[in-house]
N, C-alpha and C positions, 0 to 999 in steps of 0.2 A: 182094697176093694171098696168101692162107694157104696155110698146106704143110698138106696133110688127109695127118691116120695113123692109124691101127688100133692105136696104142701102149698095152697094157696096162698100165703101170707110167708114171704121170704124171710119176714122179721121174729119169727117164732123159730127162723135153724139159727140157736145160736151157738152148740154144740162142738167143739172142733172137730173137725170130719171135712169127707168130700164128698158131695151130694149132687146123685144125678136129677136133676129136676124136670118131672114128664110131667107136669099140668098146663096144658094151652095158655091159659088164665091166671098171672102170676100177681099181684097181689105186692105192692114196694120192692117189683123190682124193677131192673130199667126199665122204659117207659117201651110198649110194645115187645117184650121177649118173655117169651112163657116155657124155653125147653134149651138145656145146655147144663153145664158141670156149675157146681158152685161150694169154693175151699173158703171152711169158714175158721179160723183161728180165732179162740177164746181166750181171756184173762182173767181169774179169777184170785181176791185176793186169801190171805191164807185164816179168814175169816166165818169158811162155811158157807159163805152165800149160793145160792143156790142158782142166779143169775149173773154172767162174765159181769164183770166191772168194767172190762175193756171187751172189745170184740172187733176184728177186721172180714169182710168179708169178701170174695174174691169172684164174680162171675165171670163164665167165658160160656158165650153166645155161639154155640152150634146151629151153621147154616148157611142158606148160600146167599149168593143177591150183592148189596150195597153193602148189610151189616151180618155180614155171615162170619163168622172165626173174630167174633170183637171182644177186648176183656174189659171188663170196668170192675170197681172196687169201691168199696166204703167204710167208714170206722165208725164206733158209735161209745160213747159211754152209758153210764148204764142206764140211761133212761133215754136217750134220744141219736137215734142212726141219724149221718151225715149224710148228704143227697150222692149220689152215683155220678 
């Protein structure tokens, strides 16, 4: 079952999970899409950190039009996501 959030800043789910994203207003993620699924896969090493060392993140753009059903993706280490 997905965790549904209103999280403006996409770069704060780094969680693994599947996340329904209902805020108009998204905040680092594709450029113009604020509402669709987004599977985020974490890596953590076996060190306690409290933040992935690795993380991929997976969205897919609910809607209709030109960019309706589009998925884009991005990886990050641990201090800087890769652009989408």
């Amino acid at each position: 079952m997905p965790n549904t959030t209103g999280a403006n800043d996409i770069n704060t789910l780094v969680n693994t999970g599947i996340y329904n994203i209902t805020s108009g207003s998204l905040t680092n993620g594709p450029t113009g899409y604020g509402f669709g699924q987004l599977l985020v896969m974490s890596y953590r090493k076996h060190t306690g950190n409290t933040k992935p060392d690795w993380a991929t993140q997976i969205y897919a753009h609910l809607g209709s039009g030109n960019n309706g059903n589009t998925l884009y993706y991005r990886t990050s280490n641990p201090s800087t996501w890769q652009t989408w």
